[in-house]
C-alpha positions as a printed Julia matrix, in Angstrom:
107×3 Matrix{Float64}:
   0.0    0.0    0.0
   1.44   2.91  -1.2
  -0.04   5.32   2.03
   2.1    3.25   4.14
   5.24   3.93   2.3
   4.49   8.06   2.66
   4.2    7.4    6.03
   7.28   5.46   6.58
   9.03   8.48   4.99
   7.22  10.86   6.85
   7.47   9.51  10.07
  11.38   8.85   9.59
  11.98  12.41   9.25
  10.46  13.11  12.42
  12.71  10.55  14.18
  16.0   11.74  11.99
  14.93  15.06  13.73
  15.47  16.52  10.02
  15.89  20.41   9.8
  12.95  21.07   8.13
  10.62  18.98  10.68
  12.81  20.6   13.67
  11.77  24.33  12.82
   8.03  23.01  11.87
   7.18  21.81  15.15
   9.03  24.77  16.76
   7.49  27.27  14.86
   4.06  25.43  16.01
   5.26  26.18  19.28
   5.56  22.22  20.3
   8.01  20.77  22.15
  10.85  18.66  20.56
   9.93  15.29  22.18
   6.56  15.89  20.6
   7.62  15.43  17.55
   9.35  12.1   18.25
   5.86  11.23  19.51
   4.5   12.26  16.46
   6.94  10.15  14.18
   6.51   7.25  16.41
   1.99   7.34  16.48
   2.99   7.71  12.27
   5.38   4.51  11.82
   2.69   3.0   13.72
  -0.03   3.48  11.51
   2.53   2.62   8.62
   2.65  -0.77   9.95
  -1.33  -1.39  10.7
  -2.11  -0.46   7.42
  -0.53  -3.55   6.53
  -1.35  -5.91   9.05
  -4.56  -7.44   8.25
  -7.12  -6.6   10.57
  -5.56  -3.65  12.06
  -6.13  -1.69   8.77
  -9.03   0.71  10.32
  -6.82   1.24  13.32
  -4.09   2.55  11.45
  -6.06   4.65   8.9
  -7.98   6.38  11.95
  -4.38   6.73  13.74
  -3.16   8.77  11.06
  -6.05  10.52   9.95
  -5.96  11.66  13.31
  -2.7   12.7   12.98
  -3.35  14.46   9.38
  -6.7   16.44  11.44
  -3.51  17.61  14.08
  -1.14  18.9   10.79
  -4.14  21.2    9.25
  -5.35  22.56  12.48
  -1.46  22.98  13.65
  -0.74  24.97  10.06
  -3.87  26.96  10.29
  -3.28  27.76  13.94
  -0.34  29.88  13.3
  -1.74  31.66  10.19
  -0.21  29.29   7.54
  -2.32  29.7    3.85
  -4.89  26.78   3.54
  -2.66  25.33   1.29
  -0.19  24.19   3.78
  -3.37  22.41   5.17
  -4.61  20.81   2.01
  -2.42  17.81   1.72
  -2.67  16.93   5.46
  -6.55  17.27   4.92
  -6.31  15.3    1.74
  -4.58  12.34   3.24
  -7.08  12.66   6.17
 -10.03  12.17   3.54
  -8.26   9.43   1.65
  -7.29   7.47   5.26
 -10.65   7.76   6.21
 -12.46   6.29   3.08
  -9.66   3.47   3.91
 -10.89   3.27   7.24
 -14.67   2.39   5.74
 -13.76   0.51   3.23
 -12.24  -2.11   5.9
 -14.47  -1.57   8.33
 -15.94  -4.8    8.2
 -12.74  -6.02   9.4
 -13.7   -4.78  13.11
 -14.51  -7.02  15.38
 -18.67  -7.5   15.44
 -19.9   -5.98  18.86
């Protein structure tokens, strides 16, 4: 799946505390272990969208985290189009999420 592979890149240049993701987070005013968190909840995800079963864990994981990138962009004034790629990922993990929803365990 091709969403996990983003997110494997994504999530390693959290934890390779690249440039680039260092001033991000500090310019959204969070602090640096946050953004090891943030790598970490993303490699995650990475995995359980491949591990049958676990596939509408992971896309809910990081749509969750895609919600936190828009709102943390638009929180410090960045243009909406900053915002749109987090929120399109969010829309595409989410219509992941249904389409294996009947992968949950029945109540």
């Amino acid at each position: 799946m091709l969403h996990a592979t983003v997110f494997v890149g994504a999530a390693g240049t959290k934890l390779a505390a690249s440039e680039l993701e260092t001033m991000s987070f500090a310019r959204f005013g969070y602090a640096p272990w946050f953004m090891y968190l943030a790598g970490l909840a993303e490699m995650l995800g990475a995995v359980l969208l491949w591990v049958r079963g676990y596939v509408v864990y992971g896309a809910l994981l990081l749509a969750d985290l895609m919600a936190g990138g828009a709102v943390s962009h638009l929180r410090v004034g960045d243009p909406a189009m900053l915002a749109a790629p987090a929120l399109g990922l969010m829309a595409l993990l989410c219509g992941i999420a249904v389409a294996h929803r009947h992968e949950l365990p029945s109540p």
